[in-house]
LUMLOKE-238302 format. One record per residue (C-alpha): residue in one letter; residue number from 1; chain; y, x negated, z. Coordinates in Angstrom, 1 decimal. Layout:
BEGIN
mimar code:A&pos:NUM&unit:A&yy:Y&xx:X&zz:Z;
...
This chain:
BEGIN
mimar code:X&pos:1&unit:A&yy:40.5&xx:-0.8&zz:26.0;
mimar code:X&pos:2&unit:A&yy:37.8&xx:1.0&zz:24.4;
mimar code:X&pos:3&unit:A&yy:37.4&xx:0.8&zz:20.4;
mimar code:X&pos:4&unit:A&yy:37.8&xx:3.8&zz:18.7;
mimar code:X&pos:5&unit:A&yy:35.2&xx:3.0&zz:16.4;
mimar code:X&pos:6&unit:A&yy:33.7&xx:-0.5&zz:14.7;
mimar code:X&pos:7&unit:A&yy:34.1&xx:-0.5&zz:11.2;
mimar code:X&pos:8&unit:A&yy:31.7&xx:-2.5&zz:9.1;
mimar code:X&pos:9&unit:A&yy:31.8&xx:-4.4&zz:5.7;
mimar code:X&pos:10&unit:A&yy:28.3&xx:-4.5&zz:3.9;
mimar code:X&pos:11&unit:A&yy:27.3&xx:-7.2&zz:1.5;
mimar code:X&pos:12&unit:A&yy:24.7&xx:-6.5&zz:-0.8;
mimar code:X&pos:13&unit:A&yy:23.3&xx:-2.8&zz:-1.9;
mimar code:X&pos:14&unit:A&yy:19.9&xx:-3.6&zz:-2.7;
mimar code:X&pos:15&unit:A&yy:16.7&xx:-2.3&zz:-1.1;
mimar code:X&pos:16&unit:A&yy:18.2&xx:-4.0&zz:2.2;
mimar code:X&pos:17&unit:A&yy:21.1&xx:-3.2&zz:1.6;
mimar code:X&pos:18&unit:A&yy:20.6&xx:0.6&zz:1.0;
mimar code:X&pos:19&unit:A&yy:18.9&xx:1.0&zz:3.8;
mimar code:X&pos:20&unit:A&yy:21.2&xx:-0.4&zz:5.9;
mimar code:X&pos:21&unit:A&yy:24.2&xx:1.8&zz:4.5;
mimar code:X&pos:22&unit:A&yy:21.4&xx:4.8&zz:4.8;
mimar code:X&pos:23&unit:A&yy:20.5&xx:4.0&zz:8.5;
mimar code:X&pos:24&unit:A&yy:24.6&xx:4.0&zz:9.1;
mimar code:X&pos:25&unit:A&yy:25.2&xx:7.6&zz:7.6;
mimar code:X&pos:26&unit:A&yy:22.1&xx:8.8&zz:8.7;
mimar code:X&pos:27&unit:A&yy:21.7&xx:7.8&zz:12.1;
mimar code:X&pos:28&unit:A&yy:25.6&xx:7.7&zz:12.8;
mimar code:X&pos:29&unit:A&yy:25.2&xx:10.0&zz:16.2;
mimar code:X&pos:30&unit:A&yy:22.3&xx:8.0&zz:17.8;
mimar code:X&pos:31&unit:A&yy:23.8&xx:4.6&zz:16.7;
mimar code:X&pos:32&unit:A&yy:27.4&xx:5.8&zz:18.1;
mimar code:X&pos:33&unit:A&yy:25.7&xx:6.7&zz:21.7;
mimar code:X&pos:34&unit:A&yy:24.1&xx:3.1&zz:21.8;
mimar code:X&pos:35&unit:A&yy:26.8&xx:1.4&zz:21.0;
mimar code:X&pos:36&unit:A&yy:29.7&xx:3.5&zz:22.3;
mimar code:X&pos:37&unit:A&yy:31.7&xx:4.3&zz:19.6;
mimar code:X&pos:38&unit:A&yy:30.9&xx:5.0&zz:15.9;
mimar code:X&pos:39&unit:A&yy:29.6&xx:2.2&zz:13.3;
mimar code:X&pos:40&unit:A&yy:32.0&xx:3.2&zz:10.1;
mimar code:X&pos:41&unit:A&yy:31.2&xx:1.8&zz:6.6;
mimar code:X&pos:42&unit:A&yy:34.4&xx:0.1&zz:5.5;
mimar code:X&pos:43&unit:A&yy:33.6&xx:-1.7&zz:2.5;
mimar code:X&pos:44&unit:A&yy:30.5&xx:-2.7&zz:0.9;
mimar code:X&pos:45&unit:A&yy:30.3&xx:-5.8&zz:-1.4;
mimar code:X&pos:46&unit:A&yy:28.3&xx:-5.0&zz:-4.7;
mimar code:X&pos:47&unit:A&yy:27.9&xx:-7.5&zz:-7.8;
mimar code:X&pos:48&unit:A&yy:28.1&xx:-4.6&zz:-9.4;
mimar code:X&pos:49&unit:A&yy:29.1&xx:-1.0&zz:-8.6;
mimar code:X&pos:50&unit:A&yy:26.0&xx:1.3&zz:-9.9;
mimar code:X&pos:51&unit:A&yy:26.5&xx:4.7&zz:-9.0;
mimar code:X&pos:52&unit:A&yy:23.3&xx:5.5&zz:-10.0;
mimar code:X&pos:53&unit:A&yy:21.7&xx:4.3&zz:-7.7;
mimar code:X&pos:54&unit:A&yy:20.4&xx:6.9&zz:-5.0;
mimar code:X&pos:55&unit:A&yy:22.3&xx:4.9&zz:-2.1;
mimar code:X&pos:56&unit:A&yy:25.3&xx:5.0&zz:-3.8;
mimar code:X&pos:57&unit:A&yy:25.1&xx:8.5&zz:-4.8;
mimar code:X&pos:58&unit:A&yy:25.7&xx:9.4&zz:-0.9;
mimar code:X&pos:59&unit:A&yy:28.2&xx:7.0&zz:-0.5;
mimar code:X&pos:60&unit:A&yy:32.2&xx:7.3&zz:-1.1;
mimar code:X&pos:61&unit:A&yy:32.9&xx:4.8&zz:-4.4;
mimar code:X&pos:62&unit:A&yy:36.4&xx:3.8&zz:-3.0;
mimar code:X&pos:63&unit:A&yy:34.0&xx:1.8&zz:-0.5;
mimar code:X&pos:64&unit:A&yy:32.9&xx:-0.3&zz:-3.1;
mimar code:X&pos:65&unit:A&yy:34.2&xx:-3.7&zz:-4.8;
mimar code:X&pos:66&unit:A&yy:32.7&xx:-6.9&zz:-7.0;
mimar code:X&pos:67&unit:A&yy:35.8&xx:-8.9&zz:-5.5;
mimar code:X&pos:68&unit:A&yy:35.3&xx:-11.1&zz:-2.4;
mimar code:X&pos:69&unit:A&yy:38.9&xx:-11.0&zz:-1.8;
mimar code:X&pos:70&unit:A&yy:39.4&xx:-7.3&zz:-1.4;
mimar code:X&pos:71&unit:A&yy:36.2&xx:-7.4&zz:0.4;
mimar code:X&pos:72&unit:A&yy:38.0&xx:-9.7&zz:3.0;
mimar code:X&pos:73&unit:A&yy:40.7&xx:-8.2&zz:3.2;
mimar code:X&pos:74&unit:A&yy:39.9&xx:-5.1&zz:4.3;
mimar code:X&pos:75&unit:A&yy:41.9&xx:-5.1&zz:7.5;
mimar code:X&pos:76&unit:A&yy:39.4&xx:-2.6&zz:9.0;
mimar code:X&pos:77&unit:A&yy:36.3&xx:-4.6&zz:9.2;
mimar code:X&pos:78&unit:A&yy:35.1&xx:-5.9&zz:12.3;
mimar code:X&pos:79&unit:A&yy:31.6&xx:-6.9&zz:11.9;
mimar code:X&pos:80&unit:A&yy:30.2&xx:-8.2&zz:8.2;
mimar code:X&pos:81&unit:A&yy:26.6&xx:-7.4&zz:7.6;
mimar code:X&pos:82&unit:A&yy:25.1&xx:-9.8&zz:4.9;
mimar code:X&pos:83&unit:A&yy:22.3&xx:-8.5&zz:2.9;
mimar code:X&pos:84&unit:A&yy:22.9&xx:-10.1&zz:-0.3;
mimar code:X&pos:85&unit:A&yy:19.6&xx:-12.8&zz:-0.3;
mimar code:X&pos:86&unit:A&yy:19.4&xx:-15.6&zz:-1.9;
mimar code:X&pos:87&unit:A&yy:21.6&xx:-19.2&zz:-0.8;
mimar code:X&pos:88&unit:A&yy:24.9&xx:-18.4&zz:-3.4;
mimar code:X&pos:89&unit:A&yy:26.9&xx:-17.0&zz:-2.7;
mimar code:X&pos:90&unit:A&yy:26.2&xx:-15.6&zz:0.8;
mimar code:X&pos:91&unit:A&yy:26.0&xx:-18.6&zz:2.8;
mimar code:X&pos:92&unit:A&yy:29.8&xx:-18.9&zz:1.3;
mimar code:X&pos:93&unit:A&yy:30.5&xx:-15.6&zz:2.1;
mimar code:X&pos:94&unit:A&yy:29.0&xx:-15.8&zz:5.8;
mimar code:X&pos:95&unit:A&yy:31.3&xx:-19.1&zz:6.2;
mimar code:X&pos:96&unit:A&yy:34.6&xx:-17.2&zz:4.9;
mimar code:X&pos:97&unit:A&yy:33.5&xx:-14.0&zz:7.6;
mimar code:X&pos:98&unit:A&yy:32.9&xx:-16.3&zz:10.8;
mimar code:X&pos:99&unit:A&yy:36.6&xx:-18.5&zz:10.0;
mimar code:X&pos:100&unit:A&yy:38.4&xx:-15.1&zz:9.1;
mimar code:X&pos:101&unit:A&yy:37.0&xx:-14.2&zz:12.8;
C-alpha cells in the first residue's frame, strides 16, 4: 500500500537546519515526484523556539517544541532528520529515533 505521504521530524533549526526545513516547503512538488508521495514537516526539535528567525517565520509554530518527549511522540513522524551538531545531545537523540523504529 502506497503512503499517503512521509511526515518528517526535524532536529535542529540552525543554518542546517533551516535549510533543510526551507528545501522541504520550497521544493515540496519536485521532492514529492522523486519520492512518490509528499515529505511533510511534522515536528521540528528547537532548543529554543525563535520566531524571529527568517526560517521560522515561514514555518507553522505549532510545529515547534524544546521537549524531546513531545518531539518523540509525535505519532506522525516517519523519518527523523538530525541537524542539531555537536555529540550531546544528538547522538542520544539518534539512539531514542532508531529503538522507537
Amino acid at each position: 500500500m502506497k503512503k499517503q505521504s512521509i511526515g518528517v521530524g526535524l532536529m535542529g533549526l540552525g543554518v542546517i537546519g533551516g535549510q533543510v526545513a526551507r528545501v522541504l516547503m520550497d521544493r515540496a512538488e519536485m521532492l514529492a515526484e522523486q519520492v512518490g508521495c509528499p515529505l511533510v514537516l511534522k515536528r521540528v526539535k528547537v532548543l529554543a523556539p525563535d520566531l524571529t528567525r527568517p526560517q521560522a517565520k515561514e514555518m507553522d509554530s505549532q510545529l515547534f517544541t524544546t521537549d524531546a518527549d513531545e518531539f518523540f511522540a509525535e505519532p506522525e513522524i516517519d523519518i527523523v532528520v538530525e541537524v542539531i551538531g555537536g555529540e550531546s545531545p544528538a547522538l542520544q537523540y539518534l539512539k531514542r529515533a532508531l529503538s522507537g523504529g
